[in-house]
C-alpha positions in Angstrom: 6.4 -5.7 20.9 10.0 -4.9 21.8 10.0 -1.3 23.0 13.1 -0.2 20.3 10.4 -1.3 17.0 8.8 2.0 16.9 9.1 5.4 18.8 6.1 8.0 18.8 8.2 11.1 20.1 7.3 14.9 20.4 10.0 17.0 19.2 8.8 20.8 19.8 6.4 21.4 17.3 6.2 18.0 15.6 5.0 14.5 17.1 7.6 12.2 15.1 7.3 8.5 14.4 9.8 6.5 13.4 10.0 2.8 12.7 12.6 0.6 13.9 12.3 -2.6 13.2 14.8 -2.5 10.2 15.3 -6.6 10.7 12.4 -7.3 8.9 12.4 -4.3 7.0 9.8 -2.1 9.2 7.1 -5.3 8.9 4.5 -3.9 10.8 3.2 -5.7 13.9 -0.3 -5.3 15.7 1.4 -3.1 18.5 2.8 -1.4 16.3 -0.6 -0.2 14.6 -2.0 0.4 18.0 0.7 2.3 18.8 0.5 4.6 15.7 -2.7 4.9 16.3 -2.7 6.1 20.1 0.0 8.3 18.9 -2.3 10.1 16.4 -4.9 10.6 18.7 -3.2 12.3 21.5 -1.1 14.9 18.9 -4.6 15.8 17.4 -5.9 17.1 20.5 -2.3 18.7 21.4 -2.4 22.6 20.5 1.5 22.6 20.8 1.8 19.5 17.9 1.8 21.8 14.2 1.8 18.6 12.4 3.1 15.2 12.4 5.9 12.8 10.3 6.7 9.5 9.6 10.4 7.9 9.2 12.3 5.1 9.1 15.4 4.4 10.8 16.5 1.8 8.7 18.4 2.8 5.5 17.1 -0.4 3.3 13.2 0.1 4.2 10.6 2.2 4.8 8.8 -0.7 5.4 7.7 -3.5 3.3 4.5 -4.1 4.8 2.9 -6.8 7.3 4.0 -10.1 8.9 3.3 -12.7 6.0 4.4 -15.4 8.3 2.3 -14.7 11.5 -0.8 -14.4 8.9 -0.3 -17.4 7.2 0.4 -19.1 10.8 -3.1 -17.4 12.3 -5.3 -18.3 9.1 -4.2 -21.6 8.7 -5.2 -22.0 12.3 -8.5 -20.4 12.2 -8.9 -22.3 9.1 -8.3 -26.0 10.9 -10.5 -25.2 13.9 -13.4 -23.5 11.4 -13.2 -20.3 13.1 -13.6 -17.0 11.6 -10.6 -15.4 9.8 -7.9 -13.6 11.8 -9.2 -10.1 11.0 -8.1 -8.6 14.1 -5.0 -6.8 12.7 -7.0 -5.5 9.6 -9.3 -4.0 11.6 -7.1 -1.6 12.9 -4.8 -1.1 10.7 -7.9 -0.4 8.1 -9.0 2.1 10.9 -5.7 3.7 11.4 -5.1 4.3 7.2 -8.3 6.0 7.7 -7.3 8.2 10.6 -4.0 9.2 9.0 -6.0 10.1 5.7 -8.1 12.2 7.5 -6.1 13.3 10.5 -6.6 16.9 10.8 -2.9 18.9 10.8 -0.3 17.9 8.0 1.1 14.2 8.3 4.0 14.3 6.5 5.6 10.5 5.5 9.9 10.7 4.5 10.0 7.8 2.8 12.9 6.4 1.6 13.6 3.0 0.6 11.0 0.1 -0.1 7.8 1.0 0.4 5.2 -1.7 0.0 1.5 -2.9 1.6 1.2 -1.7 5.0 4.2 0.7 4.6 1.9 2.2 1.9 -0.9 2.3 4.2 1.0 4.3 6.8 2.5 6.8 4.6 0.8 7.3 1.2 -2.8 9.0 2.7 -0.3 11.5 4.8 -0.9 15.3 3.2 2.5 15.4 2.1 4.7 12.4 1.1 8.4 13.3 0.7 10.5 11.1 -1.4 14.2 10.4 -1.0 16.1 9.2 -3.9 16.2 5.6 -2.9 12.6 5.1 -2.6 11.0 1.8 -4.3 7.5 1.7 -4.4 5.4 -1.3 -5.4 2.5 -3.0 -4.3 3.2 -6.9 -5.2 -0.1 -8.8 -3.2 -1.1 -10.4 -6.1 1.9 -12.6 -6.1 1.1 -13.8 -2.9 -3.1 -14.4 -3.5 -3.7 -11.3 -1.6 -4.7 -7.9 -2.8 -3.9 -4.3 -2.8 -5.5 -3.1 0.2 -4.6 -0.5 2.5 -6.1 1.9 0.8 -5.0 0.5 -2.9 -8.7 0.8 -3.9 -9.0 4.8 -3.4 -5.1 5.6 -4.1 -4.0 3.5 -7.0 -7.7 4.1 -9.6 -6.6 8.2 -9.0 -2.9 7.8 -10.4 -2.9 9.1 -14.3 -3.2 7.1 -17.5 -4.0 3.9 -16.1 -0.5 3.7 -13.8 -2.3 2.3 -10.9 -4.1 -0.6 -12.5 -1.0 -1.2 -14.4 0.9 -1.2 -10.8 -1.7 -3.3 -8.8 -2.0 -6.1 -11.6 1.9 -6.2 -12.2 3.6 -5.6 -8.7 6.2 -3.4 -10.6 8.6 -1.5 -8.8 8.9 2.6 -9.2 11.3 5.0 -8.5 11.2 8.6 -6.9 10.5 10.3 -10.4 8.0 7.8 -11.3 6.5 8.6 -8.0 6.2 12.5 -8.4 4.8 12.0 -11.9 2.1 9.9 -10.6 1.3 12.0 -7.5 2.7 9.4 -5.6 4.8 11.6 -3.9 4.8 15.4 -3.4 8.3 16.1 -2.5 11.5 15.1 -3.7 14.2 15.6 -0.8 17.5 13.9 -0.4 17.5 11.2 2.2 20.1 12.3 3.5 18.6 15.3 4.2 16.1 14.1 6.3 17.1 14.9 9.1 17.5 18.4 9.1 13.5 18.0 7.5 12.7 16.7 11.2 15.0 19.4 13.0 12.9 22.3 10.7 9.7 20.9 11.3 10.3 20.6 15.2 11.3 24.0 15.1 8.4 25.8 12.5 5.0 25.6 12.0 4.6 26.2 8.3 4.9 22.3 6.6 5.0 23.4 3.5 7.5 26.3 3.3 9.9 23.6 5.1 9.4 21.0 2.6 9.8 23.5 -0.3 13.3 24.6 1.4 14.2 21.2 1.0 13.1 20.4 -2.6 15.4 19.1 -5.2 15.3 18.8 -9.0 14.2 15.8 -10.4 14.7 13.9 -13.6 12.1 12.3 -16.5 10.2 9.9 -15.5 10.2 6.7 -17.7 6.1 5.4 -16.4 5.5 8.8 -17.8 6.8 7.9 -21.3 5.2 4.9 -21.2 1.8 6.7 -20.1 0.3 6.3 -23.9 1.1 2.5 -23.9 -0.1 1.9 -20.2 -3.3 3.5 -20.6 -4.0 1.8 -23.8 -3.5 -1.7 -22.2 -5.0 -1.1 -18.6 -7.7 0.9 -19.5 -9.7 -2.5 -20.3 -12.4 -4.0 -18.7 -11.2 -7.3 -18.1 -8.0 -8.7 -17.4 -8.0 -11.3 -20.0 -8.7 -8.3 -22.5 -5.7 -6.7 -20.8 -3.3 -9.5 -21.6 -4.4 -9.8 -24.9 -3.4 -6.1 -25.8 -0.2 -5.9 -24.4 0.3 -9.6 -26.3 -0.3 -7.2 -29.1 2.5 -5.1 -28.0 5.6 -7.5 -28.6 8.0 -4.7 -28.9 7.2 -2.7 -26.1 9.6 -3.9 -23.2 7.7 -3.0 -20.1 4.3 -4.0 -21.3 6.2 -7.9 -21.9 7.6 -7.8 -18.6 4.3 -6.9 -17.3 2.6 -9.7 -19.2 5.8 -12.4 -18.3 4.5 -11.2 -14.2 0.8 -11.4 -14.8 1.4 -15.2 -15.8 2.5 -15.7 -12.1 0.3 -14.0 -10.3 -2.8 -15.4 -8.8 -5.9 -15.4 -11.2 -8.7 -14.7 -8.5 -6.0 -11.9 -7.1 -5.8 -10.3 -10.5 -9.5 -9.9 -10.9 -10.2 -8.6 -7.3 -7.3 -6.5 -8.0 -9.1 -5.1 -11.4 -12.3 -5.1 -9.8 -11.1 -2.6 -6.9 -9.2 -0.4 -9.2 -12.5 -0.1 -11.6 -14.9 0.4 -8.3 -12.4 2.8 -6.1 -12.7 4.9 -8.7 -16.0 6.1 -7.5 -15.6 5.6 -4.1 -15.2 8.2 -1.0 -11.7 6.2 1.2 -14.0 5.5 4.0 -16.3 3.0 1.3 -12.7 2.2 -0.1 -11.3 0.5 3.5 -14.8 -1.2 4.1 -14.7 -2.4 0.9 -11.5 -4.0 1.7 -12.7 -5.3 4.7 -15.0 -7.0 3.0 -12.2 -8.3 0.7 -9.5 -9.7 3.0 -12.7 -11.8 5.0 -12.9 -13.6 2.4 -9.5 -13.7 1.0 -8.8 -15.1 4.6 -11.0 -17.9 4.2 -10.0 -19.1 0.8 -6.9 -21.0 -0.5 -4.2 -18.4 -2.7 -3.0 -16.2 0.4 -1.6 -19.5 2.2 0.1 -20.6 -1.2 1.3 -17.5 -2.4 3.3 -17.3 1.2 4.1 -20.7 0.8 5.7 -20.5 -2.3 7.0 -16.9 -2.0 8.1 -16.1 1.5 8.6 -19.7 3.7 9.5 -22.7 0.9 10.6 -19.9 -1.3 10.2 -22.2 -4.4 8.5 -19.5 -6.4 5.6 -22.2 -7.3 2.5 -21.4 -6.3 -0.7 -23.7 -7.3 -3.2 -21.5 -7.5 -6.8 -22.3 -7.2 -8.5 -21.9 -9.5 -5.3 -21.8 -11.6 -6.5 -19.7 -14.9 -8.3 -16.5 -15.9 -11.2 -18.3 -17.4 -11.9 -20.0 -14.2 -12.6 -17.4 -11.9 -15.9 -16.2 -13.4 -17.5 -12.4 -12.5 -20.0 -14.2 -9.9 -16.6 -15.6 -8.0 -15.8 -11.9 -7.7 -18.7 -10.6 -7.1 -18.6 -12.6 -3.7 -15.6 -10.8 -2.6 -17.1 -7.6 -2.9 -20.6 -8.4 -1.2 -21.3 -6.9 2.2 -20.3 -8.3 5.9 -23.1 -8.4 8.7 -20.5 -6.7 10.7 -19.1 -3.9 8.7 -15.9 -2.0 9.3 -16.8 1.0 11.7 -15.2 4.5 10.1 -16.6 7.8 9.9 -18.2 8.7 7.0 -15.9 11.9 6.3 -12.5 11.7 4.5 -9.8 14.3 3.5 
């Protein structure tokens, strides 16, 4: 890890991340989960560290998740010598959504920019999520054969009417009102402002009256209007059952465009994806991240992840041959073996914010 890609700072009163790796758009790297996670540690023990943030110091990005390129490198490798899948990375960066979701003083994420997969996992769990007014939200795994993990299966079943099953199955991209409607976010603040948000909280102790100083007023939000529609659709209890509604819904323009991105989108990753968001619901986050722990073993070992980041991130011919390449052949028992336990299960405590 290059020393400039993240900095884990203590500012006065705050212990401050911020990400800088804006090249690849804040990907996160191994070291840079360990170091996020030291970083926690220590400013939980620290009596002089009121709470913590989160920031990017790239204006396109928050961050945009993990290194596709080094995973599909390490499977395929584990794969061709029959070794188990490279599971190291998930491990801790499983572990360290957990810690941030139950860290005990406010974590607040200023979050500007894309936001997707691990960029989610390091952010969305924080107490307090502050939006800026570029923020894009989305979590698009099952284009690639993956699924929404880092913490997808205990955030996205909690969002209202259905939005997070509609956003998991669809990869659809939001905006800052979309995200304070859903709960997504619980601050709207300029990104520009952002810094002055760190200089306050270096300075104070009480998070939320500095946030609130900060506050701006937002607009409608259009997945609220849609909220009827979305609900009616996702609220099913398959995904074939899902398409077929909103193939019932020929006038309603989002629900096409999800149906047209639903047709691309790995079969197998579509019902692991339903089956999480139906499951989650009932689950405490600690059972959510072994859950998908158990998930991404498996995904690891099978066949979509490598083509979706074929087709999608190194050929980049937007192609991928799925296996098995329809809804009707992924049957509930091929699910069903995602979701089964691990003889070595992921190691968390059993208490969560």
């Amino acid at each position: 890890m290059s020393e400039a890609e993240i900095f884990c700072d203590k500012r006065g009163r705050l212990g401050l991340i911020s990400l800088n790796r804006g090249t690849v758009l804040n990907a996160l790297s191994h070291d840079m989960v360990r170091a996020i996670g030291k970083a926690l540690q220590e400013w939980a023990r620290d009596d002089d560290i009121a709470h913590v943030a989160i920031r990017s110091l790239d204006e396109k990005a928050f961050s945009a998740g993990g290194d596709l390129k080094g995973l599909s490198e390490s499977g395929l490798r584990a794969k061709a010598e029959n070794a188990p899948p490279p599971t190291d990375f998930f491990f801790d960066e499983y572990r360290l959504n957990h810690a941030i979701k139950t860290f005990p003083k406010p974590y607040v994420a200023l979050i500007d920019g894309i936001v997707m997969g691990g960029g989610v996992g390091v952010s969305l769990h924080g107490s307090h999520r502050v939006a800026g007014e570029k923020i894009s939200f989305a979590m698009p795994e099952v284009g690639i054969g993956f699924f929404p993990d880092v913490g997808g299966t205990h955030l996205l079943p909690r969002l209202p009417a259905y939005a997070g099953t509609y956003l998991a199955l669809t990869g659809a991209r939001i905006g800052r009102e979309d995200c304070l409607w859903a709960g997504l976010a619980t601050h709207g603040v300029a990104g520009a402002r952002f810094d002055e948000v760190v200089q306050a909280l270096a300075s104070e102790t009480d998070t939320q009256a500095v946030l609130d100083s900060f506050v701006e007023p937002g607009g409608p939000s259009q997945l609220a209007e849609d909220a009827p529609r979305i609900e009616k659709a996702f609220c099913a209890s398959s995904v074939e059952e899902i398409v077929a509604r909103l193939e019932a819904m020929p006038d309603w323009r989002r629900g096409q465009k999800a149906l047209e991105a639903m047709r691309h989108k790995s079969p197998t990753s579509l019902k692991i994806a339903l089956r999480q968001m139906r499951l989650g619901a009932g689950l405490d986050f600690a059972e959510a991240m072994r859950t998908e722990y158990r998930i991404v073993h498996r995904v690891l070992a099978g066949h979509d992840i490598y083509e979706g980041i074929r087709a999608q991130i190194l050929d980049k011919d937007r192609a991928p041959k799925w296996r098995p390449g329809s809804l009707a052949e992924v049957s509930e028992a091929d699910i069903d073996a995602y979701f089964a336990p691990l003889g070595d299960e992921l190691d968390l405590p059993e208490t969560a914010r």
